[in-house]
NULUMBA-990238 format. One record per atom (N, C-alpha, C): residue number from 1; x, y, z; residue in three letters; atom name. Coordinates in Angstrom, 2 decimals. Layout:
N
(NUM,(X,Y,Z),"ALA","CA")
...
END
This chain:
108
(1,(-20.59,20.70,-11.91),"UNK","N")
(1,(-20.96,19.81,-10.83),"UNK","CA")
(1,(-20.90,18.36,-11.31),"UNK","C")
(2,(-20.44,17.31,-10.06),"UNK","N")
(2,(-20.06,15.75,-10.71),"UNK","CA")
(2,(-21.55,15.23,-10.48),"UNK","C")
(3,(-21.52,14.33,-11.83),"UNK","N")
(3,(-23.14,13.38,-11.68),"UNK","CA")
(3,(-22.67,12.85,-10.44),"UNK","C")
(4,(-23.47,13.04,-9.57),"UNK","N")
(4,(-22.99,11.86,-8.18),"UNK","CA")
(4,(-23.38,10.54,-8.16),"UNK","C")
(5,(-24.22,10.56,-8.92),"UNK","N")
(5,(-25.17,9.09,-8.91),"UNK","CA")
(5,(-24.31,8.24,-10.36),"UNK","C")
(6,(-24.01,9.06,-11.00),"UNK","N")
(6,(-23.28,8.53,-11.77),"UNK","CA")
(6,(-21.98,7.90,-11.33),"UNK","C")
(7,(-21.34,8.61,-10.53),"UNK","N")
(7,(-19.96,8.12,-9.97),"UNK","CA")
(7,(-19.63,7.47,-8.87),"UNK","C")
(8,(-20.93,7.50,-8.31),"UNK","N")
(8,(-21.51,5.98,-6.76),"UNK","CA")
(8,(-20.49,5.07,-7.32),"UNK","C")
(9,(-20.06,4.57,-6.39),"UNK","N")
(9,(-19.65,3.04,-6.74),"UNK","CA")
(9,(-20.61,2.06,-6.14),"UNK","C")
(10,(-20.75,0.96,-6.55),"UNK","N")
(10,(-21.50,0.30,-5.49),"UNK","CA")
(10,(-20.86,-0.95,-4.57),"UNK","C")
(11,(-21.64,-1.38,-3.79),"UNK","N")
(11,(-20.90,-2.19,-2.76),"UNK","CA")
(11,(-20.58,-2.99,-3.34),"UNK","C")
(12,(-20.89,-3.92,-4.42),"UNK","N")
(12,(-19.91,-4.85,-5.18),"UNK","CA")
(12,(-18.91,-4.35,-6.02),"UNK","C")
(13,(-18.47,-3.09,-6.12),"UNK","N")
(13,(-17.76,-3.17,-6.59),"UNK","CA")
(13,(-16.48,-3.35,-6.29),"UNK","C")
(14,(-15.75,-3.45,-5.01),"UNK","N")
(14,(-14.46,-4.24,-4.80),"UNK","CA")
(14,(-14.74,-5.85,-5.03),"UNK","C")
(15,(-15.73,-6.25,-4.86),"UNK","N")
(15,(-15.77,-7.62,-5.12),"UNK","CA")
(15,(-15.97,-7.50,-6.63),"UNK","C")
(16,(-16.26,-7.39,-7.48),"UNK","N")
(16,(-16.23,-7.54,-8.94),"UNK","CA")
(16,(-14.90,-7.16,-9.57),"UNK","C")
(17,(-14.30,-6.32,-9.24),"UNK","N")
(17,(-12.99,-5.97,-9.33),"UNK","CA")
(17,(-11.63,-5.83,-8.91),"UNK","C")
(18,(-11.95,-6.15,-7.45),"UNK","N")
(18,(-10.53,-6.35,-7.03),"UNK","CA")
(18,(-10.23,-7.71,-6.22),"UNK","C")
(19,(-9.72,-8.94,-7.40),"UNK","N")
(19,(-10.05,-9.88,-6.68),"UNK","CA")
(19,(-8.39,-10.42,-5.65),"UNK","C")
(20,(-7.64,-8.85,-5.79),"UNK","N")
(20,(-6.55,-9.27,-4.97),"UNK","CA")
(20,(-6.80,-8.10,-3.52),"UNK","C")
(21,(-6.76,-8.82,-2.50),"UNK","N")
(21,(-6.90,-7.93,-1.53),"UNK","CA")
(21,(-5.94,-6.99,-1.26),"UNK","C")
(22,(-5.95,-6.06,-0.88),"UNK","N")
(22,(-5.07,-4.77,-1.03),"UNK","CA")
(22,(-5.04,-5.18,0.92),"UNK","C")
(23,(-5.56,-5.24,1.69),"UNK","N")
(23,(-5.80,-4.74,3.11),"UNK","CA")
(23,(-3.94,-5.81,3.73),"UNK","C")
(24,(-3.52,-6.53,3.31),"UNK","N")
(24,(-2.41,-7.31,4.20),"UNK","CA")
(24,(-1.58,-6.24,3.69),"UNK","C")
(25,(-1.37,-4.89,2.56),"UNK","N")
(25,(-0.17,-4.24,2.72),"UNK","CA")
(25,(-0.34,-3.43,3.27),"UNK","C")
(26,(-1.52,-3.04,3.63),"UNK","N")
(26,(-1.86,-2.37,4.34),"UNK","CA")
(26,(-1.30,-2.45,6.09),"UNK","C")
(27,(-1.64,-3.64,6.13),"UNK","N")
(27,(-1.18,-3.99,7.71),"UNK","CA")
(27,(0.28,-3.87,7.90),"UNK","C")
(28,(0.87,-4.55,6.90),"UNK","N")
(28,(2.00,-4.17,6.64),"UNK","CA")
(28,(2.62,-2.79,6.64),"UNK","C")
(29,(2.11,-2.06,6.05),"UNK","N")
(29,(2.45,-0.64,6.07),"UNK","CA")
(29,(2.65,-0.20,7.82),"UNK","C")
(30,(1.30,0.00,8.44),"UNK","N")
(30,(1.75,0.34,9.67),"UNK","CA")
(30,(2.47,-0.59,10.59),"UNK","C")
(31,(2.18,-1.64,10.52),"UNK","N")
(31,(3.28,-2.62,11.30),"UNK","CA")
(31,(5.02,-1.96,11.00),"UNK","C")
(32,(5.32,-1.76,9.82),"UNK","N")
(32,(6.47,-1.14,9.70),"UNK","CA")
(32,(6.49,0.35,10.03),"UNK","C")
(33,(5.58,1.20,9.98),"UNK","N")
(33,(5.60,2.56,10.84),"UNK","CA")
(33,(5.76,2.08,11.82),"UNK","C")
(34,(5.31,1.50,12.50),"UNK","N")
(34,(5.41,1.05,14.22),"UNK","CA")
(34,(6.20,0.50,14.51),"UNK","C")
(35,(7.39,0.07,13.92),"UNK","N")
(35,(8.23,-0.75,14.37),"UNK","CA")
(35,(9.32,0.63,14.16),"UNK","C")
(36,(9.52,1.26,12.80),"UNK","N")
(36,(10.41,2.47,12.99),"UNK","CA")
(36,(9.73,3.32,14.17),"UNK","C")
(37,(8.89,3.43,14.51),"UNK","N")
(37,(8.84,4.45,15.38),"UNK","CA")
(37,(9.51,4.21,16.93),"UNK","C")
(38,(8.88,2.54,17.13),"UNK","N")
(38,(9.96,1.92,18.15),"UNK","CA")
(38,(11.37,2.13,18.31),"UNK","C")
(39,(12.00,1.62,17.08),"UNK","N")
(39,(13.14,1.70,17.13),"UNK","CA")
(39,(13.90,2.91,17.38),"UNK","C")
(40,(13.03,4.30,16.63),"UNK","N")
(40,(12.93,5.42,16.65),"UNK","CA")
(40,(13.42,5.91,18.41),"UNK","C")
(41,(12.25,5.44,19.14),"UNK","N")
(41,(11.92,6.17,20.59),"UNK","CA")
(41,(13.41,5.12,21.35),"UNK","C")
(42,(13.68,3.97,20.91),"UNK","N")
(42,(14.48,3.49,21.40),"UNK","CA")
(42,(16.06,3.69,21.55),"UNK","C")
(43,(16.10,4.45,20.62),"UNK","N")
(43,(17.68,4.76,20.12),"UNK","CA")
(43,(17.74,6.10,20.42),"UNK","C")
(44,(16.67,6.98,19.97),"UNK","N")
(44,(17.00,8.35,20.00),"UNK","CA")
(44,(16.01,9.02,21.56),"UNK","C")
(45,(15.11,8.48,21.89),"UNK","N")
(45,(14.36,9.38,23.08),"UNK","CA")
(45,(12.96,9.58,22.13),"UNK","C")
(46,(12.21,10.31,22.79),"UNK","N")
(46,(11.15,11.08,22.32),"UNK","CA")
(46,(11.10,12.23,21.40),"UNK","C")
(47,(12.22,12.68,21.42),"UNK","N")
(47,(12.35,13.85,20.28),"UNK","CA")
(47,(13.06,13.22,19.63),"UNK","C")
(48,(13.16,12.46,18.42),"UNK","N")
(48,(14.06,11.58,17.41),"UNK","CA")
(48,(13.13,12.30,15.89),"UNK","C")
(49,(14.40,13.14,15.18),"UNK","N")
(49,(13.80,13.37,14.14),"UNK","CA")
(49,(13.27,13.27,12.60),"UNK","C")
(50,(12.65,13.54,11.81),"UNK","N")
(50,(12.43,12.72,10.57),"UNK","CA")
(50,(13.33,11.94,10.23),"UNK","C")
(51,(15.02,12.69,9.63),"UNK","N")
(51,(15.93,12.00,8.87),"UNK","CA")
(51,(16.07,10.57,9.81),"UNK","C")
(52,(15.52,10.87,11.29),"UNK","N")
(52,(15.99,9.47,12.31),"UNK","CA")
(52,(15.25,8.59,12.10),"UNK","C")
(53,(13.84,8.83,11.87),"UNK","N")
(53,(12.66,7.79,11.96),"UNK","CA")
(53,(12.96,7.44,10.48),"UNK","C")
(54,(12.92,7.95,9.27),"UNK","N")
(54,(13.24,7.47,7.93),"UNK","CA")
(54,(14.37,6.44,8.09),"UNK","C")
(55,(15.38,6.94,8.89),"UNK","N")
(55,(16.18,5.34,8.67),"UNK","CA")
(55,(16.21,4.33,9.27),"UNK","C")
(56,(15.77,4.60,10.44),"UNK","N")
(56,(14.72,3.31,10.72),"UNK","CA")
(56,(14.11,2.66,9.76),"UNK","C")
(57,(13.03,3.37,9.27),"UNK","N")
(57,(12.21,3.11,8.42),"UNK","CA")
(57,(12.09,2.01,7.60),"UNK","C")
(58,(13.99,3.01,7.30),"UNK","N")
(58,(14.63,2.33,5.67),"UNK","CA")
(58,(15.47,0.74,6.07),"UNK","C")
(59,(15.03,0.65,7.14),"UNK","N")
(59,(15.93,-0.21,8.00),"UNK","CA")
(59,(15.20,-1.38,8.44),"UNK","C")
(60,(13.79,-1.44,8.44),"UNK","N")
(60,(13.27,-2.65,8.75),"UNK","CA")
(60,(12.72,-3.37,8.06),"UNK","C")
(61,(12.91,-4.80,8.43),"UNK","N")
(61,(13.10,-5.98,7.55),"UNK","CA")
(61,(12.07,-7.09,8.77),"UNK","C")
(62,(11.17,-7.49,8.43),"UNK","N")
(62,(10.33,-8.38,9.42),"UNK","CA")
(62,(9.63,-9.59,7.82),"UNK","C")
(63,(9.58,-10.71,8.80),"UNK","N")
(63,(8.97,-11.42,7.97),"UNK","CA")
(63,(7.25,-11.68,8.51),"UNK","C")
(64,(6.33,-11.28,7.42),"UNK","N")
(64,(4.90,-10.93,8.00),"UNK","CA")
(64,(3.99,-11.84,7.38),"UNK","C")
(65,(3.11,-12.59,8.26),"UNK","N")
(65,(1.88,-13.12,7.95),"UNK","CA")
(65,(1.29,-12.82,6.96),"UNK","C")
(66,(1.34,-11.59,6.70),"UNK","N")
(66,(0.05,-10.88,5.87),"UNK","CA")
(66,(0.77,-11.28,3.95),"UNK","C")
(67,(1.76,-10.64,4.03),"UNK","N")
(67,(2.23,-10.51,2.40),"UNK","CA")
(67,(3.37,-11.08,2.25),"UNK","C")
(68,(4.00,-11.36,3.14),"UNK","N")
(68,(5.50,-12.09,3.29),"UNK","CA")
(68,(6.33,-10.80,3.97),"UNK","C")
(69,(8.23,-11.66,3.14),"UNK","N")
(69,(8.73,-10.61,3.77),"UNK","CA")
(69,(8.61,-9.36,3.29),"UNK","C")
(70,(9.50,-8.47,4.36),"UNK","N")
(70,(9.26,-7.20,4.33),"UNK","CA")
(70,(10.94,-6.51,4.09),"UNK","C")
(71,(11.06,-5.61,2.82),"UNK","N")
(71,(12.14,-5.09,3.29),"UNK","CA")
(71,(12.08,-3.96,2.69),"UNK","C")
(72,(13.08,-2.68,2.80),"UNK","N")
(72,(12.97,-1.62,1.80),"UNK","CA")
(72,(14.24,-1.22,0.70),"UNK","C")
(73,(13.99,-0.84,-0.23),"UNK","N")
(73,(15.11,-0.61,-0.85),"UNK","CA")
(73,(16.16,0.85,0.07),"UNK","C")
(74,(16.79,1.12,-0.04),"UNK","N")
(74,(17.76,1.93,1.36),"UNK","CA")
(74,(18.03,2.76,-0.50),"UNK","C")
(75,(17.96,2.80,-2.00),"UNK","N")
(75,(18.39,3.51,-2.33),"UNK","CA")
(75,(17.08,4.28,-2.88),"UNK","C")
(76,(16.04,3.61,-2.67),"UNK","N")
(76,(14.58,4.59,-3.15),"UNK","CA")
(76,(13.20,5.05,-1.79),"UNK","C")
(77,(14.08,3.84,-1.40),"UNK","N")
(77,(13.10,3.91,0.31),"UNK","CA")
(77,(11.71,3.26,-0.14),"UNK","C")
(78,(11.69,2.87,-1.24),"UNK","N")
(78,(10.38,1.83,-1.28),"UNK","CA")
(78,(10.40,0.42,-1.38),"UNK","C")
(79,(9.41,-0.21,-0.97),"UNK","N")
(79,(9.54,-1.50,-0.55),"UNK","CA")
(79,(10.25,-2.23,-1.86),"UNK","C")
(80,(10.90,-3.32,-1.21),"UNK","N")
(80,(11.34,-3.85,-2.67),"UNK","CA")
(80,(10.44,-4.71,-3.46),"UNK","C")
(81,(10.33,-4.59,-4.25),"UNK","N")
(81,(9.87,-5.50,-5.51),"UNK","CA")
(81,(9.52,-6.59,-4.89),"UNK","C")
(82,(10.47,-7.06,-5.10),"UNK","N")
(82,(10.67,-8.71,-4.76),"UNK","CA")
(82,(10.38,-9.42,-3.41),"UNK","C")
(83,(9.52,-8.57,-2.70),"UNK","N")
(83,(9.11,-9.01,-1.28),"UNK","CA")
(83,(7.67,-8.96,-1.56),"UNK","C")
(84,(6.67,-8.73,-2.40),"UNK","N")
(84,(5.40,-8.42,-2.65),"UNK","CA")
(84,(5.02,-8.98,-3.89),"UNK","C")
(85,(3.31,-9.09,-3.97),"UNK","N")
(85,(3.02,-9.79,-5.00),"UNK","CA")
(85,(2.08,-8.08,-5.89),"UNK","C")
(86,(2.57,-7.58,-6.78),"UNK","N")
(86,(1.51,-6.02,-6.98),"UNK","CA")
(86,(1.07,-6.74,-8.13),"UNK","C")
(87,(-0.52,-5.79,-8.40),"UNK","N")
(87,(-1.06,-5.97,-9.53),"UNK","CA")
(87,(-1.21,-4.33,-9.84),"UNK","C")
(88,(-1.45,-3.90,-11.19),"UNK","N")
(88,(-1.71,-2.53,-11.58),"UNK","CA")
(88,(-3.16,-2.78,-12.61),"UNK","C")
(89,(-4.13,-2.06,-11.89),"UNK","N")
(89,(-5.45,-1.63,-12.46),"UNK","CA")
(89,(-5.56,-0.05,-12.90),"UNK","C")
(90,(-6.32,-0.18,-13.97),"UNK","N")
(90,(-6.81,1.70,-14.36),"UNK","CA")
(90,(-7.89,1.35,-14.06),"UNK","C")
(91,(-9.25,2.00,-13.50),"UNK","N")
(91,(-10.30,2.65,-13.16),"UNK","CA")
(91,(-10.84,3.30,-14.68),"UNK","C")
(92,(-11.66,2.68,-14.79),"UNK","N")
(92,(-12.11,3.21,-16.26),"UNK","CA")
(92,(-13.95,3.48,-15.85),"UNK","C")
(93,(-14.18,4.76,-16.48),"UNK","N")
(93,(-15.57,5.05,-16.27),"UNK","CA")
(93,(-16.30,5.06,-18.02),"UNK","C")
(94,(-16.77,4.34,-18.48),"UNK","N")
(94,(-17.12,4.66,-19.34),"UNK","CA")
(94,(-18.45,5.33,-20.01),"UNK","C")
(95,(-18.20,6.67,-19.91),"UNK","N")
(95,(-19.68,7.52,-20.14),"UNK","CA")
(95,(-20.83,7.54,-21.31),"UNK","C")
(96,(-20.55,5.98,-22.11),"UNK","N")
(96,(-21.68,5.83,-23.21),"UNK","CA")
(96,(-22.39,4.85,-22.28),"UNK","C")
(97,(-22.03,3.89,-21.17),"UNK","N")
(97,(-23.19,3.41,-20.48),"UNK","CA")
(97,(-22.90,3.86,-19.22),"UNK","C")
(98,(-22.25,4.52,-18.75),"UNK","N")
(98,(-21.90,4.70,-17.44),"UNK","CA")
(98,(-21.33,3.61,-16.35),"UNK","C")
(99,(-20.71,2.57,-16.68),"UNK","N")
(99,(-20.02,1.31,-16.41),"UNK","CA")
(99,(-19.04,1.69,-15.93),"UNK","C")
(100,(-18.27,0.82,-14.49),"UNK","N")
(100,(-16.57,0.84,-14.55),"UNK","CA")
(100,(-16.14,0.12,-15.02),"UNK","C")
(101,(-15.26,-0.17,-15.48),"UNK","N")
(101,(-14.15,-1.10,-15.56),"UNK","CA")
(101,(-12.63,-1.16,-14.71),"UNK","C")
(102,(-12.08,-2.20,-14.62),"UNK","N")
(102,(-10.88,-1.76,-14.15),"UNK","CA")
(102,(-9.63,-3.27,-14.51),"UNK","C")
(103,(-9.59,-2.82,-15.89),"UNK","N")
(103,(-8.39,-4.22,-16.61),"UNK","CA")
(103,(-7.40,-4.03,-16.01),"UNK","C")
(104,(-6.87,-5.13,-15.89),"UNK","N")
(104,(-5.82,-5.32,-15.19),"UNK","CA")
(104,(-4.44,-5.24,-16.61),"UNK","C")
(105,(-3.25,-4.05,-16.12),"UNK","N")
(105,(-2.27,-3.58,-16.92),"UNK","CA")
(105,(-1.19,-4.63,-16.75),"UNK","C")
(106,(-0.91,-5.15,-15.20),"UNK","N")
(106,(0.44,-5.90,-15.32),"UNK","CA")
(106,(0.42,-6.25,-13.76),"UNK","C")
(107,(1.53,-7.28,-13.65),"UNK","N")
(107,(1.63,-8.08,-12.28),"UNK","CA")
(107,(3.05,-8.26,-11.89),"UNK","C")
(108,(3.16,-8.27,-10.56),"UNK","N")
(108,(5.11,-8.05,-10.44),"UNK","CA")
(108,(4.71,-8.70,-9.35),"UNK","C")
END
């Protein structure tokens, strides 16, 4: 059984640790579901299927408030690099005081 109290996070802890907001790729994310799905219902009807909505998908390019532009790579289907600002954190629990941590590994 997990210590639960041990593994609480507490409410500061996105503010102590994540001082880059994650929530604009977020918006991003479905803003681009929603726009393939448009394009989706627009081209193909209501029954338009995965391989259809994926290239959509792989197909939209919007420039967004939130994180900038938006585009996808068409040979991995993930966003490209170079349209986003990422940071990479590990989650570290350390069980001699029971502390998180979460250092930051690298930035692209």
């Amino acid at each position: 059984r997990m210590p639960y109290e041990a593994w609480k996070l507490t409410p500061e802890f996105m503010e102590d640790y994540y001082d880059v907001d994650v929530s604009c790729y977020v918006y991003d994310a479905v803003m681009a579901q929603g726009i393939a799905a448009c394009d989706s219902y627009a081209q193909y009807g209501a029954n338009y299927t995965r391989a259809q909505y994926l290239d959509k998908l792989q197909a939209v390019e919007f420039d967004s408030g939130a994180s900038g532009r938006v585009e996808f790579d068409s040979a991995t289907g993930n966003r490209r690099k170079d349209t986003g600002y990422y940071v990479l954190q590990n989650l570290l629990f350390d069980v001699s005081d029971e502390n998180f941590s979460a250092p930051i590994k690298g930035t692209w």
